[in-house]
DRENLUM-582456 format. One record per atom (N, C-alpha, C): residue in three letters; x negated, y, z negated. Coordinates in steps of 0.2 Angstrom, whole numbers, padded with zeros to 4 digits, always signed. Last residue first. Example, Ala and Ser with C-alpha at 12.3 -4.5 7.8 and 13.67 -1.06 7.14 Angstrom:
2
Ser-0064-0011-0035;Ser-0068-0005-0036;Ser-0064+0000-0039;Ala-0066-0028-0039;Ala-0062-0022-0039;Ala-0066-0016-0039;
***
This chain:
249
Unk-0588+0613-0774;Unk-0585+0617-0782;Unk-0579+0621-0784;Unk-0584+0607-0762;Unk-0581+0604-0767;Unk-0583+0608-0775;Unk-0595+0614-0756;Unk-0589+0613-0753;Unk-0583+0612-0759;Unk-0607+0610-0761;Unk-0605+0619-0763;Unk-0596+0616-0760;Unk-0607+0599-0758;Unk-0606+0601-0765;Unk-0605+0605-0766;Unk-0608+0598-0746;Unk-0602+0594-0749;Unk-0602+0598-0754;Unk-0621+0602-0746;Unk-0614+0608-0741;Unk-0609+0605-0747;Unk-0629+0594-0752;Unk-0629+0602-0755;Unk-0625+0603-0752;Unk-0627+0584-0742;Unk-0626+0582-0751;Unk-0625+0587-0753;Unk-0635+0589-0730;Unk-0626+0588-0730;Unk-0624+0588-0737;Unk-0649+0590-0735;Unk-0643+0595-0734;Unk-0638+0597-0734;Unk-0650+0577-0740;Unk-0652+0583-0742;Unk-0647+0590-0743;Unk-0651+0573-0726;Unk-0647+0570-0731;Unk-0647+0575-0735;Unk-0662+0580-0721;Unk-0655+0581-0720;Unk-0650+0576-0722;Unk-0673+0576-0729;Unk-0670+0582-0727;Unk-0664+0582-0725;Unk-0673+0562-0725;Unk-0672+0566-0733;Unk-0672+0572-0732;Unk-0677+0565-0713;Unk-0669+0558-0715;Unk-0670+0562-0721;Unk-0690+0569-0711;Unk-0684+0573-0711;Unk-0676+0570-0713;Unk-0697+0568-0729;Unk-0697+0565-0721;Unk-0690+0569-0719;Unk-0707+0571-0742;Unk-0700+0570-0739;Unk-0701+0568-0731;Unk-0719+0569-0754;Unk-0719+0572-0745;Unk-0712+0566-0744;Unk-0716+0569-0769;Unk-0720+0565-0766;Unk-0718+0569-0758;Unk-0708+0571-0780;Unk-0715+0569-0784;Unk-0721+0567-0777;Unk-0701+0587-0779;Unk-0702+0582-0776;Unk-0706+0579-0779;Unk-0701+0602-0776;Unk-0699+0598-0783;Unk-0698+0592-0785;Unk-0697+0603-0760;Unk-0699+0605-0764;Unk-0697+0603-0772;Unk-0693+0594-0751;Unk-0700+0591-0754;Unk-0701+0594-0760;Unk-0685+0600-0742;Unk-0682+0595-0746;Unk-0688+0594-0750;Unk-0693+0611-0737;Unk-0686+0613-0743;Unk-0684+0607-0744;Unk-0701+0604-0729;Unk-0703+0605-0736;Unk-0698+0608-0739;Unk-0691+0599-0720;Unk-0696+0594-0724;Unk-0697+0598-0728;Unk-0690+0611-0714;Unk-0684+0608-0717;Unk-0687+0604-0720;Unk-0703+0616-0708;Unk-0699+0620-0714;Unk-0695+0616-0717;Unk-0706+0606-0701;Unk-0708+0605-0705;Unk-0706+0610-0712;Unk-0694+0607-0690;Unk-0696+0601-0693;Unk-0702+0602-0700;Unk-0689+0625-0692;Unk-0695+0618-0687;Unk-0695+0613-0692;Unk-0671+0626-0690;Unk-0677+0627-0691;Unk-0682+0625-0688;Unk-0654+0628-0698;Unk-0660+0629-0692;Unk-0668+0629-0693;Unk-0641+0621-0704;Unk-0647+0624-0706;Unk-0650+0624-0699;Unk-0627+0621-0704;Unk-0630+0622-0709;Unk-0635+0623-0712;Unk-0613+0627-0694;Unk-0622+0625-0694;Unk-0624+0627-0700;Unk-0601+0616-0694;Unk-0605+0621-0696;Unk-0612+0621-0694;Unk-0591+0605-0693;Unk-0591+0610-0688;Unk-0595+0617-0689;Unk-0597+0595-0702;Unk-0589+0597-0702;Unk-0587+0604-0697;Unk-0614+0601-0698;Unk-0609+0598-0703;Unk-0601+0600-0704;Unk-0627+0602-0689;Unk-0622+0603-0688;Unk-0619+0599-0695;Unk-0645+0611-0687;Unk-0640+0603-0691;Unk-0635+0607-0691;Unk-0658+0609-0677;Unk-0652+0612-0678;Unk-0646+0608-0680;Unk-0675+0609-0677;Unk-0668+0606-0678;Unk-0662+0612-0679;Unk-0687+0611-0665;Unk-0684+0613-0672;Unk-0679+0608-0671;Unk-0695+0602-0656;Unk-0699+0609-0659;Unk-0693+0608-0666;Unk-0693+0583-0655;Unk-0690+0592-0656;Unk-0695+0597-0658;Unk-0698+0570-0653;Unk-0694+0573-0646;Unk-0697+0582-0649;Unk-0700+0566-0665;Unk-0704+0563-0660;Unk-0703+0567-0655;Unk-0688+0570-0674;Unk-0697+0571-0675;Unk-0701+0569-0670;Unk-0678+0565-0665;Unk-0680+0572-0667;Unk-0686+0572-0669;Unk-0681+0550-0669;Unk-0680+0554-0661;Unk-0681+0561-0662;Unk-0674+0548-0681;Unk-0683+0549-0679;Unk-0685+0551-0673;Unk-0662+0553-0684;Unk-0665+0558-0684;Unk-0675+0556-0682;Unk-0649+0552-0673;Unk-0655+0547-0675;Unk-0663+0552-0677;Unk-0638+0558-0669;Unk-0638+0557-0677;Unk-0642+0554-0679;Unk-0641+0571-0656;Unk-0641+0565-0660;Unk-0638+0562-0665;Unk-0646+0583-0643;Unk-0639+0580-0647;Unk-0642+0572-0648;Unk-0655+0593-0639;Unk-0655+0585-0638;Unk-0652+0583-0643;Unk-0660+0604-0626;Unk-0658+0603-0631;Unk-0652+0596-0632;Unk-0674+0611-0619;Unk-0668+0605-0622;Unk-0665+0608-0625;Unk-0681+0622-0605;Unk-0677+0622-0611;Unk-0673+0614-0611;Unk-0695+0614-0599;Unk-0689+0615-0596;Unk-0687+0619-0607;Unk-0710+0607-0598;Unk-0708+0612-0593;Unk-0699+0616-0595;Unk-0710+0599-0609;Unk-0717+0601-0607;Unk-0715+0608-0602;Unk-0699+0590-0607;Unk-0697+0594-0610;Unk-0704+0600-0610;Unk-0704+0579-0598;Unk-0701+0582-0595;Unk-0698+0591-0600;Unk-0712+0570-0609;Unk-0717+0574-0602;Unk-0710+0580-0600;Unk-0702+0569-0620;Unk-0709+0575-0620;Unk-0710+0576-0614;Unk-0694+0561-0612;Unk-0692+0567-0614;Unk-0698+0571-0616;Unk-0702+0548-0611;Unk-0700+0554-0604;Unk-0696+0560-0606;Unk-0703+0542-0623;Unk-0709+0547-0620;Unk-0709+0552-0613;Unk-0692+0542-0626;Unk-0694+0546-0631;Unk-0699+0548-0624;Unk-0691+0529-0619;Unk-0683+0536-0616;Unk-0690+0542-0620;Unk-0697+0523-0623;Unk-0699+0524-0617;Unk-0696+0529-0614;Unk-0693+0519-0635;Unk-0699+0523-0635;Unk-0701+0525-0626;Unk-0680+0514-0632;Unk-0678+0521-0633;Unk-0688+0525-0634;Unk-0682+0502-0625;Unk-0678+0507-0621;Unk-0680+0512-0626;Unk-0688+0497-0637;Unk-0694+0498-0630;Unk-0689+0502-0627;Unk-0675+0494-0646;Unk-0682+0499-0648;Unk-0686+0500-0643;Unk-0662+0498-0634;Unk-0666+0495-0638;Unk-0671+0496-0641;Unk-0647+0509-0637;Unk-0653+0506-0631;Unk-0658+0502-0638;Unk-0636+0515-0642;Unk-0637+0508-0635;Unk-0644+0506-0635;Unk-0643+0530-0639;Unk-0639+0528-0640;Unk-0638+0521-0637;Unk-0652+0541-0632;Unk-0652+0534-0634;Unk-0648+0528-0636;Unk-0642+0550-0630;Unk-0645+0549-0624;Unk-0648+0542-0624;Unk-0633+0562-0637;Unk-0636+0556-0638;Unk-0637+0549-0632;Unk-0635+0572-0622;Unk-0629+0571-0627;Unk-0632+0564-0630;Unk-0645+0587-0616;Unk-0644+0581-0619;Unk-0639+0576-0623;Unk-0647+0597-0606;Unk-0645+0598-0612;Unk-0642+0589-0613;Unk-0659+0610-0600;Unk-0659+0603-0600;Unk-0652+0600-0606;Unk-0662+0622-0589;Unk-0659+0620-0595;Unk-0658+0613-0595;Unk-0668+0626-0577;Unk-0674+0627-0582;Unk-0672+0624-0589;Unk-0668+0611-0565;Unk-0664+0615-0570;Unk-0670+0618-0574;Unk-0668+0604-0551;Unk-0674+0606-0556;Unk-0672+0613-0560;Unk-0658+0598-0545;Unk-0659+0603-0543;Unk-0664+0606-0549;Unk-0659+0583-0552;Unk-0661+0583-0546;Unk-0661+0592-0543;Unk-0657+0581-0566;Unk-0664+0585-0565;Unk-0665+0586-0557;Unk-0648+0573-0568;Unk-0645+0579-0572;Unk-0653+0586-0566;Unk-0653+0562-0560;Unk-0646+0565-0559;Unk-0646+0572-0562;Unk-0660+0556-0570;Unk-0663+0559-0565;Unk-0659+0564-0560;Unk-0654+0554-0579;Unk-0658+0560-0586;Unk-0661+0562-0575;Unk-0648+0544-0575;Unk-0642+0548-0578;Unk-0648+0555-0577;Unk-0657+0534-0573;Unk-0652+0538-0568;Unk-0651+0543-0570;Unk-0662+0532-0587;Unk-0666+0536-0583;Unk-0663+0537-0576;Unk-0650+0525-0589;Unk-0650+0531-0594;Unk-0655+0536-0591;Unk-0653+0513-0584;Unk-0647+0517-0582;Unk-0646+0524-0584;Unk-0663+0508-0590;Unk-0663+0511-0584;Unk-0657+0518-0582;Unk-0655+0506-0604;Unk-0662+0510-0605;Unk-0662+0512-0597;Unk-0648+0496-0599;Unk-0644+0502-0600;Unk-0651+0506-0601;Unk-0653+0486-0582;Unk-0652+0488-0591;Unk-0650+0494-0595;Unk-0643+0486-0568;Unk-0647+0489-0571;Unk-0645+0490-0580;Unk-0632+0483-0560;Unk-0638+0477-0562;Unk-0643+0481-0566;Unk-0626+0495-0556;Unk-0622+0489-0561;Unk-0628+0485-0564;Unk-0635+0499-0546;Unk-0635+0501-0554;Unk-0632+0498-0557;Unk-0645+0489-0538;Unk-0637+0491-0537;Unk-0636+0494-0545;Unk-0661+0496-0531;Unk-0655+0492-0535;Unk-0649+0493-0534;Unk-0670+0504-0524;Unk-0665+0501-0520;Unk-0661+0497-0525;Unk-0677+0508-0534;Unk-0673+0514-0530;Unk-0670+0510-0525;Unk-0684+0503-0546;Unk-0679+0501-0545;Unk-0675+0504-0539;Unk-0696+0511-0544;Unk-0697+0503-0542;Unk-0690+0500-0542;Unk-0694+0522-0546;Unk-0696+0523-0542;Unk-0694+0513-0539;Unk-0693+0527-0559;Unk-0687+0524-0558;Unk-0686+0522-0551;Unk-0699+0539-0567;Unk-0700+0533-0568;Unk-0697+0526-0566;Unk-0693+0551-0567;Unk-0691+0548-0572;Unk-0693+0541-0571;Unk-0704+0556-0557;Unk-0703+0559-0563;Unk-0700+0555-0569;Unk-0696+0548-0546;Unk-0705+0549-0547;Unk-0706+0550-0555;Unk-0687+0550-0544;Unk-0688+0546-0546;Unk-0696+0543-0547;Unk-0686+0566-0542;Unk-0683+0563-0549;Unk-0686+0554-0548;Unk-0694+0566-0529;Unk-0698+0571-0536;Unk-0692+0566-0540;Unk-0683+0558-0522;Unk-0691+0555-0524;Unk-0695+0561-0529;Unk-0673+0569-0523;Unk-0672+0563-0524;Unk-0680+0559-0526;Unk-0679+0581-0515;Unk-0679+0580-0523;Unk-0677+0574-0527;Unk-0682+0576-0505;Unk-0689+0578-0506;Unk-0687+0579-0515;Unk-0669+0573-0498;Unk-0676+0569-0499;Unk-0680+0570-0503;Unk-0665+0586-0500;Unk-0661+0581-0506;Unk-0666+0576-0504;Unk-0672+0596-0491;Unk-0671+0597-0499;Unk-0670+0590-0502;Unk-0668+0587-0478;Unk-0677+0586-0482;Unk-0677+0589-0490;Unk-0652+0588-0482;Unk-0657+0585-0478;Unk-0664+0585-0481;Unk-0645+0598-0497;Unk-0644+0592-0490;Unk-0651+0592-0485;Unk-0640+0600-0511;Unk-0644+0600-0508;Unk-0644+0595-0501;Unk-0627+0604-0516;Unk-0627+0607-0512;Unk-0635+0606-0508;Unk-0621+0594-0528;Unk-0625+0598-0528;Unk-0629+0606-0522;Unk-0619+0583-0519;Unk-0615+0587-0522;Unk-0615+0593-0525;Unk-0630+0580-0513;Unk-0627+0583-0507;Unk-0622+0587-0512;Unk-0635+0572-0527;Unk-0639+0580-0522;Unk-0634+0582-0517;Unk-0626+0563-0526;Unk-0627+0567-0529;Unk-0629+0574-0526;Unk-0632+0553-0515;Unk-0625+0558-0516;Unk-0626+0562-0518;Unk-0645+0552-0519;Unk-0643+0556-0511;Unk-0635+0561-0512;Unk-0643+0544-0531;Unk-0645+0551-0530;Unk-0645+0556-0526;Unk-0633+0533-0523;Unk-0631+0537-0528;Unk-0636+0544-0529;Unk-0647+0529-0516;Unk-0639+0532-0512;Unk-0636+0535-0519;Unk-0657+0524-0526;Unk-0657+0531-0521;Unk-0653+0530-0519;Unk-0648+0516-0533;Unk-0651+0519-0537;Unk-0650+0525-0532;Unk-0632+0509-0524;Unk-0639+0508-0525;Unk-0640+0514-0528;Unk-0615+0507-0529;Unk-0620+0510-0525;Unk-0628+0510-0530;Unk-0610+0501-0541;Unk-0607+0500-0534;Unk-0614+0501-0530;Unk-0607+0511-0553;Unk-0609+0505-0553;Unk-0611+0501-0547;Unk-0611+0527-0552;Unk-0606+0523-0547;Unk-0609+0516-0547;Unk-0609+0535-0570;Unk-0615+0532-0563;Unk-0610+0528-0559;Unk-0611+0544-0584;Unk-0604+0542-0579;Unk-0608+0540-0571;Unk-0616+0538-0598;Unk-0618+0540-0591;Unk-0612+0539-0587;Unk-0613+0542-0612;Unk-0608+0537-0607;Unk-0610+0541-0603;Unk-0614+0559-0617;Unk-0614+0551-0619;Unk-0609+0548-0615;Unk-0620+0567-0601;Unk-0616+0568-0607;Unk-0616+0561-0608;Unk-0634+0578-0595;Unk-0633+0572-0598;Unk-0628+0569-0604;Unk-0636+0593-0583;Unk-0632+0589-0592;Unk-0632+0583-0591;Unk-0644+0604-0581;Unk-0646+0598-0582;Unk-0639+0594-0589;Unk-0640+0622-0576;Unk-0641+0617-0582;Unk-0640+0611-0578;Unk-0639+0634-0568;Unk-0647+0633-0572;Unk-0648+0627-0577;Unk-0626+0630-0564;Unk-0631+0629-0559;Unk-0638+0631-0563;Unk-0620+0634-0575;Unk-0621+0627-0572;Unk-0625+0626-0569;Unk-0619+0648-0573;Unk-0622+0645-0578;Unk-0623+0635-0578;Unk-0609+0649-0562;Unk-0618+0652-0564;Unk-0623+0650-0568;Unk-0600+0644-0566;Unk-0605+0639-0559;Unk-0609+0641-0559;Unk-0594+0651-0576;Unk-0594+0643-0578;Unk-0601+0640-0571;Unk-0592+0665-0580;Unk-0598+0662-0574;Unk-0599+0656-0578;Unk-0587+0668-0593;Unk-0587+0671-0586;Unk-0588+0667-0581;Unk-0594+0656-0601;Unk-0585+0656-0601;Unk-0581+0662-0595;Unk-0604+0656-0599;Unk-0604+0653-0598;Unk-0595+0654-0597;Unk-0615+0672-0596;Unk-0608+0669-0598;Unk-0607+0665-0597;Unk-0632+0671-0594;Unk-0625+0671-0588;Unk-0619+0669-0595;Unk-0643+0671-0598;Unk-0642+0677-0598;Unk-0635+0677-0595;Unk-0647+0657-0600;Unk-0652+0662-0596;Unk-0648+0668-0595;Unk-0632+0658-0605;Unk-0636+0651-0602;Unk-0641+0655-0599;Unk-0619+0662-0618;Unk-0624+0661-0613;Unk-0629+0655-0612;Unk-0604+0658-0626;Unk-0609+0657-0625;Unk-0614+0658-0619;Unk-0594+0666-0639;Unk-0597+0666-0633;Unk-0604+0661-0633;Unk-0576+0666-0646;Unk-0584+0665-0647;Unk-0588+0664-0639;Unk-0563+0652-0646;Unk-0567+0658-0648;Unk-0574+0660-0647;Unk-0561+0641-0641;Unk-0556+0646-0642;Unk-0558+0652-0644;Unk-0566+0635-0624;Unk-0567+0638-0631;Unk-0562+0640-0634;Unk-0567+0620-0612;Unk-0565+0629-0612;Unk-0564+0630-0621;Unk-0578+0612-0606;Unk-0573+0610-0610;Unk-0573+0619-0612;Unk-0589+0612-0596;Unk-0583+0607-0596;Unk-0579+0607-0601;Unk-0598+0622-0600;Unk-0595+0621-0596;Unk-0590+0619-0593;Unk-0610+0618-0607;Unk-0612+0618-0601;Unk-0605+0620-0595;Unk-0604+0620-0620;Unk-0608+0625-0618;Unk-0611+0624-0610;Unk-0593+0611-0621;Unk-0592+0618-0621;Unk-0600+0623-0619;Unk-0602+0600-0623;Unk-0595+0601-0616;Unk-0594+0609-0618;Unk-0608+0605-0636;Unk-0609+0602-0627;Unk-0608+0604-0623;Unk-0598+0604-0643;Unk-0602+0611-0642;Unk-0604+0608-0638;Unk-0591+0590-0644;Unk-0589+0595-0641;Unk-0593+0601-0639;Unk-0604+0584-0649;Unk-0602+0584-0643;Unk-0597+0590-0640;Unk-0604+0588-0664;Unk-0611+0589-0659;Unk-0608+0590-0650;Unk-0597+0588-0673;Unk-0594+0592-0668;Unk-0599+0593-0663;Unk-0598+0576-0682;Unk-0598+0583-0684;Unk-0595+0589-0679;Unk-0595+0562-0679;Unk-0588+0569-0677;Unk-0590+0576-0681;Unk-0607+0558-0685;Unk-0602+0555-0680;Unk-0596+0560-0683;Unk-0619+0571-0691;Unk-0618+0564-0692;Unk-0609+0565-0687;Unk-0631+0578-0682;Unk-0626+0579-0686;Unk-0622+0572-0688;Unk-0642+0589-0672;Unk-0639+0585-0676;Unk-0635+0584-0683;Unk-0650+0595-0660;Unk-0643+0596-0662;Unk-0642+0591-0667;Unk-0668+0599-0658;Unk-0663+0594-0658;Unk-0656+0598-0662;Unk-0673+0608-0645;Unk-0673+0608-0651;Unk-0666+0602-0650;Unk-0689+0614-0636;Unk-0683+0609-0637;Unk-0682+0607-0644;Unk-0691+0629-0629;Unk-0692+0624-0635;Unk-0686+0619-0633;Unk-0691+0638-0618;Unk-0697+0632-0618;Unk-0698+0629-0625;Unk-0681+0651-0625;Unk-0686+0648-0620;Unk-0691+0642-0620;Unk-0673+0645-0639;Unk-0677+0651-0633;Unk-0680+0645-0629;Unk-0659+0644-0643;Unk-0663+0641-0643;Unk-0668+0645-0637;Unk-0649+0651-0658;Unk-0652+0651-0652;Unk-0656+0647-0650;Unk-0630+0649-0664;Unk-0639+0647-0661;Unk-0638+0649-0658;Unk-0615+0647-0672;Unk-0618+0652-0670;Unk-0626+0649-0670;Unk-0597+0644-0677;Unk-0606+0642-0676;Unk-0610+0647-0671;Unk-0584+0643-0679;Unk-0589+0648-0679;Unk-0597+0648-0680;Unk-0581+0627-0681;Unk-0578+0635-0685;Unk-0583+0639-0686;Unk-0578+0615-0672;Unk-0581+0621-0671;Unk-0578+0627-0674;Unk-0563+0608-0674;Unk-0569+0603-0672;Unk-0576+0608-0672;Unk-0549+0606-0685;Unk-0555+0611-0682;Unk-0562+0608-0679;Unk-0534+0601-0682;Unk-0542+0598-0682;Unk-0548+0603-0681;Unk-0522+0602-0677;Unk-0525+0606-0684;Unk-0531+0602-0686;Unk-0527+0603-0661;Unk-0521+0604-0664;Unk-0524+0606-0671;Unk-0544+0605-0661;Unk-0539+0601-0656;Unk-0534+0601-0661;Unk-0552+0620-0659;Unk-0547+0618-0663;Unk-0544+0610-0658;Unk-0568+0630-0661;Unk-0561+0626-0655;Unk-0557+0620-0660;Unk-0578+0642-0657;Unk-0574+0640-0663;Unk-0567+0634-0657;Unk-0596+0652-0660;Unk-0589+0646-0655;Unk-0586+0644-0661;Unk-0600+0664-0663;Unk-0597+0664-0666;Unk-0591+0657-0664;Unk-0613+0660-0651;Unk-0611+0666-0654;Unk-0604+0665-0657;Unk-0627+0656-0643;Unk-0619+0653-0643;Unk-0620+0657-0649;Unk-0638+0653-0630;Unk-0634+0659-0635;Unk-0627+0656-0637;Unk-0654+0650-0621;Unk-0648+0648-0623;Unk-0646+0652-0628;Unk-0666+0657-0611;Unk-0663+0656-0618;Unk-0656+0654-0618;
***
């Protein structure tokens, strides 16, 4: 289970997180969504452990993440926006690396290096040089990378992004097979990825969480009074229109 409790962080007089508070349990994958500089990303970085809090706590299967940043990292898979990959080195050498960084060496990093390229599909590129790779590929680096010590947490920073409509049906369908086993959770602002990807949502606004739920709850609190079946876009347009407006009374 994932747990973030009262997070709050400030860049000078910018409040980027004022006191958010989720849960994502066990074996659900839930989408994080919000429109560009909600705060999607910074809680990210902060929950995996690269970007320190000003308030408020979060665990990872049970570990403090702001105690125990390498306890809690070692159960997580991160994929942050802007694959950070060594353009230079070939598909399987870069994996190898990795894994060693990770602390897996000899028959371990063989044996997890070909499970990720197996997995994500990226078996026929394993000798490429990843600069020559299309960015939909490049993005199953990344999501192989995040998965070579087989994390129970998986946590995703808009991942489609960039991509083209076959990259992003083919990013979607490797998310299902791999979310089948693992906790997600999968930062966007593409809300059809969500209905195709998410158990629930979690909608972020101005640093808030404004709503939680399963995809079909959120639909029907938009539907309701409606002359016809909402869709989640109209859900969470929905949503942010009601925050502004309570905001601004």
């Amino acid at each position: 289970m994932i747990e973030v409790e009262g997070l709050r962080k400030r860049y000078g007089r910018t409040v980027a997180l004022d006191g958010i508070s989720f849960r994502v349990d066990e074996g659900e994958v839930a989408g994080f969504v919000g429109l560009n500089g909600a705060g999607k990303t910074t809680a990210m970085r902060i929950l995996c452990g690269f970007m320190p809090r000003d308030a408020g706590a979060v665990t990872v299967g049970g570990i403090d993440v702001g105690k125990n940043s390498l306890g809690a990292r070692r159960l997580l898979g991160y994929l942050p926006e802007g694959v950070p990959l060594y353009p230079e080195m070939r598909v399987e050498e870069f994996l190898r690396y990795r894994a060693g960084l990770k602390g897996l060496g000899g028959a371990r990093a063989r044996g997890a290096v070909a499970r990720v390229l197996a997995s994500c599909d990226i078996a026929d590129v394993a000798r490429r040089i990843v600069g020559q790779l299309s960015k939909g590929y490049r993005q199953r680096v990344g999501i192989a990378d995040a998965l070579l010590v087989d994390p129970p947490y998986l946590v995703l920073d808009e991942p489609t992004v960039g991509l083209d409509p076959l990259q992003v049906r083919r990013l979607r369908e490797l998310l299902k097979e791999i979310g089948a086993s693992r906790t997600i959770i999968f930062s966007t602002h593409i809300l059809a990825e969500v209905e195709v990807v998410c158990d629930t949502v979690i909608v972020i606004h101005r640093g808030r969480i404004i709503a939680r739920g399963g995809i079909p709850e959120l639909i029907a609190r938009a539907a309701a009074g409606a002359s016809r079946p909402a869709t989640l876009e109209e859900a969470f347009v929905a949503l942010v229109r009601d925050t502004e407006a309570r905001n601004g009374a």
